[in-house]
Legacy VTK file of the C-alpha trace (Angstrom):
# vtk DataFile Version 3.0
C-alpha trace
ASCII
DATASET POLYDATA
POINTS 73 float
-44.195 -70.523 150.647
-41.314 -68.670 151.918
-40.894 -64.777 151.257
-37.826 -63.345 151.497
-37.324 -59.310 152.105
-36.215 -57.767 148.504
-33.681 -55.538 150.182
-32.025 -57.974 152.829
-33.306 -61.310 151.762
-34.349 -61.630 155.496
-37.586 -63.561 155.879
-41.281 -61.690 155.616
-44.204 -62.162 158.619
-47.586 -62.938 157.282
-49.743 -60.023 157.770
-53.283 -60.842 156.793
-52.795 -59.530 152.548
-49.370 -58.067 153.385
-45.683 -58.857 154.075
-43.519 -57.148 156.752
-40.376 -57.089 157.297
-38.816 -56.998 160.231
-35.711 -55.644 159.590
-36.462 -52.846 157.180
-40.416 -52.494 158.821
-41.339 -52.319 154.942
-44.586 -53.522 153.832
-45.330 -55.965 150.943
-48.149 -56.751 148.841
-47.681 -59.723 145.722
-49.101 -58.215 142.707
-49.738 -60.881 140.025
-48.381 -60.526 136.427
-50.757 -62.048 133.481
-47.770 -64.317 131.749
-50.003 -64.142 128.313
-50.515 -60.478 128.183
-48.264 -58.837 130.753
-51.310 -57.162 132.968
-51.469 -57.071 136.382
-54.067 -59.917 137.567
-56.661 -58.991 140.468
-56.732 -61.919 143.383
-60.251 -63.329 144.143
-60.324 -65.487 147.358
-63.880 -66.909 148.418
-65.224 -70.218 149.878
-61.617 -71.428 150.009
-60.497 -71.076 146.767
-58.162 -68.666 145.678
-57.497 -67.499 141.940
-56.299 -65.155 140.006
-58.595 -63.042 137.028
-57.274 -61.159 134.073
-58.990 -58.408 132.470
-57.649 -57.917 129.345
-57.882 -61.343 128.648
-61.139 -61.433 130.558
-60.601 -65.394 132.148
-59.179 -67.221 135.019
-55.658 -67.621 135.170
-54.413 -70.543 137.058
-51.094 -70.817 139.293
-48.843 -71.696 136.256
-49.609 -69.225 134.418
-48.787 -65.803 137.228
-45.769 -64.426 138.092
-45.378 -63.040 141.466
-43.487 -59.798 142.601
-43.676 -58.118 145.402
-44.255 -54.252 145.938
-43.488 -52.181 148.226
-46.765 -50.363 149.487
LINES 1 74
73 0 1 2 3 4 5 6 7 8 9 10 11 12 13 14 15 16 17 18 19 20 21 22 23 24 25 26 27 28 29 30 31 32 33 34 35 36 37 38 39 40 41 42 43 44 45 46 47 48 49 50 51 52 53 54 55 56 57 58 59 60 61 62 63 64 65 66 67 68 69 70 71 72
């Protein structure tokens, strides 16, 4: 997937769990939003799955059912 900078919509470098940009030289993180109760989701990534856990609601949330933003770190 494509990430584009917030500030000049130029396009973000991979950088292991961040995004840079080259323009700006801001850094990125995606922080996931719980679309049932509005928290923000922590990402688990092991044997080659990756998914995203809730602790309010205390389950996995699948793809569908995050929305992604990015912050600035």
């Amino acid at each position: 997937m494509k990430r584009l900078c917030p500030i000049h919509g130029s396009p973000l470098e991979s950088r292991g769990k961040l995004w840079h940009c080259p323009e700006c030289q801001a850094d990125y993180r995606i922080r996931g939003i719980c679309a049932d109760c509005g928290a923000e989701l922590e990402f688990l990534a092991a044997c080659g799955a990756s998914n995203w856990w809730c602790n309010p609601c205390n389950e996995l949330k699948s793809k569908s059912r995050v929305t992604t933003e990015l912050v600035r770190v």
